[in-house]
C-alpha positions as CSV (number, residue, x, y, z in Angstrom):
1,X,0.0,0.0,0.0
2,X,2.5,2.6,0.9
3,X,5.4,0.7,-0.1
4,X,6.0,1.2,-3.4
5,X,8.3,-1.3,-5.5
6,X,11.8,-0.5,-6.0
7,X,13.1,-0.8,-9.7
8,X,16.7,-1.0,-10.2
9,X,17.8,1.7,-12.4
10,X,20.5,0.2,-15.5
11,X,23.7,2.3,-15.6
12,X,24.2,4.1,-18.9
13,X,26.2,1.9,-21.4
14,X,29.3,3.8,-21.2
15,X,33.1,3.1,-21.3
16,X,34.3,0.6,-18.6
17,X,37.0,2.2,-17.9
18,X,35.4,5.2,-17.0
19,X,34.4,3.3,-13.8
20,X,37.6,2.1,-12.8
21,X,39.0,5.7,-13.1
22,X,36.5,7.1,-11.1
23,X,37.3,4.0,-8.0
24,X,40.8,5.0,-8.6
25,X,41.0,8.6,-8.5
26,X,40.4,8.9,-4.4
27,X,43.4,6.9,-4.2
28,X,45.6,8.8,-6.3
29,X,44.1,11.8,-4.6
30,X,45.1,10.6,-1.1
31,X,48.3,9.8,-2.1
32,X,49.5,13.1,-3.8
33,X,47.7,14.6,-0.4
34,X,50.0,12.5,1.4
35,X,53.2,13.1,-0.5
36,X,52.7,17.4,-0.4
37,X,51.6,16.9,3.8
38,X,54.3,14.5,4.8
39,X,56.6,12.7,2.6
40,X,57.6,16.0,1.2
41,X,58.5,18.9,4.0
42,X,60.1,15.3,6.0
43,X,63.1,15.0,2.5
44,X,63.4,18.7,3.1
45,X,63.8,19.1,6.6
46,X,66.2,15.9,6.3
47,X,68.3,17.8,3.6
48,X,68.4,21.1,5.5
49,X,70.2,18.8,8.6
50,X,72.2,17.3,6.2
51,X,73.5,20.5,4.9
52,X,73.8,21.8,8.3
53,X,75.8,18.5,9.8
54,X,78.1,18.7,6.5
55,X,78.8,22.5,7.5
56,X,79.4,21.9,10.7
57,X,83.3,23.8,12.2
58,X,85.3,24.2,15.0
59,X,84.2,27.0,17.5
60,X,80.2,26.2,16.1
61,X,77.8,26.5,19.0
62,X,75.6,23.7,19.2
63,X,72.8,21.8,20.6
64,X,72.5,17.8,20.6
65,X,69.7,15.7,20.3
66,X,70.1,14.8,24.0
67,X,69.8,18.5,25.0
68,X,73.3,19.2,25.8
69,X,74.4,23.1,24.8
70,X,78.1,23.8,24.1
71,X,81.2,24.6,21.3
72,X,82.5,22.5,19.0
73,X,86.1,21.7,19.5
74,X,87.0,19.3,16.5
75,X,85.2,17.7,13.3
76,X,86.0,14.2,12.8
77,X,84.3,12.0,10.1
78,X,81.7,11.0,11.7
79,X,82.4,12.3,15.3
80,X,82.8,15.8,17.0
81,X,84.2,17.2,20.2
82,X,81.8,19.3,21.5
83,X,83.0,21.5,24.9
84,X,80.2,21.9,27.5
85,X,82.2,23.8,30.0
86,X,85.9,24.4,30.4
87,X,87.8,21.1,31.1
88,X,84.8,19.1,30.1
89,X,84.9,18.0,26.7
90,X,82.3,15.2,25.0
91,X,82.3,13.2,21.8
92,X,79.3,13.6,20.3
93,X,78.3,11.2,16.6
94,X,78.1,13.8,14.0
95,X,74.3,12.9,13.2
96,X,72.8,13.8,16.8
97,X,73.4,17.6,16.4
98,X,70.3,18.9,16.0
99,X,70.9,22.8,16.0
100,X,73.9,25.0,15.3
101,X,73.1,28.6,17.2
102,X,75.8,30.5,16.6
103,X,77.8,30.1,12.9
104,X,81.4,31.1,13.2
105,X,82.8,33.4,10.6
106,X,84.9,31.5,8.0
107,X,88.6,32.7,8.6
108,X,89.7,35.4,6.3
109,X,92.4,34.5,3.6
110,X,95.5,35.0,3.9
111,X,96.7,37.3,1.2
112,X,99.6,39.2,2.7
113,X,102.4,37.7,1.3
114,X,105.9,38.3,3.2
115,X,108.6,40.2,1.6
């Protein structure tokens, strides 16, 4: 009586692939979403540490990743000396400095030549 009978409607004879792009399109939308939000500012910020490890000199003030503030004494390969007070000097691996404060100036060339 107040039910009325439900007819299944036929979907227009179209292109099949028309279909599967449209299932596939939130997916590729999530994705490029996901690259721009996250994948992409997390390379940069990893090349910007990079770029500051590989700059990285003596008399550098620096924090590490534990927290610890102090100067950097001496570059190794992979290690540095960092000085966090006088007489107390700490290795630290070169990839746990996380900040450099205070950049020194490069040292001025040496031009004078003696006569």
């Amino acid at each position: 009586m107040f039910i009325s009978s439900a007819y299944a409607q036929t979907g227009a004879a179209g292109d099949p692939t028309a279909g599967l792009i449209m299932q596939i399109a939130p997916l590729i939308l999530i994705f490029v979403v996901f690259y721009f939000l996250l994948i992409r500012p997390q390379q940069q910020a990893r090349k910007r540490h990079m770029e500051m490890i590989a700059a990285l000199k003596k008399n550098d003030h620096v924090v590490t990743a534990g927290g610890l503030v102090g100067k950097v004494t001496s570059v190794q390969d992979d290690e540095v000396r960092v000085e966090l007070a006088p007489n107390v000097v700490v290795r630290v691996l070169r990839h746990t400095i996380a900040e450099v404060r205070s950049k020194t100036e490069p040292a001025p060339a040496n031009d004078s030549k003696a006569e």
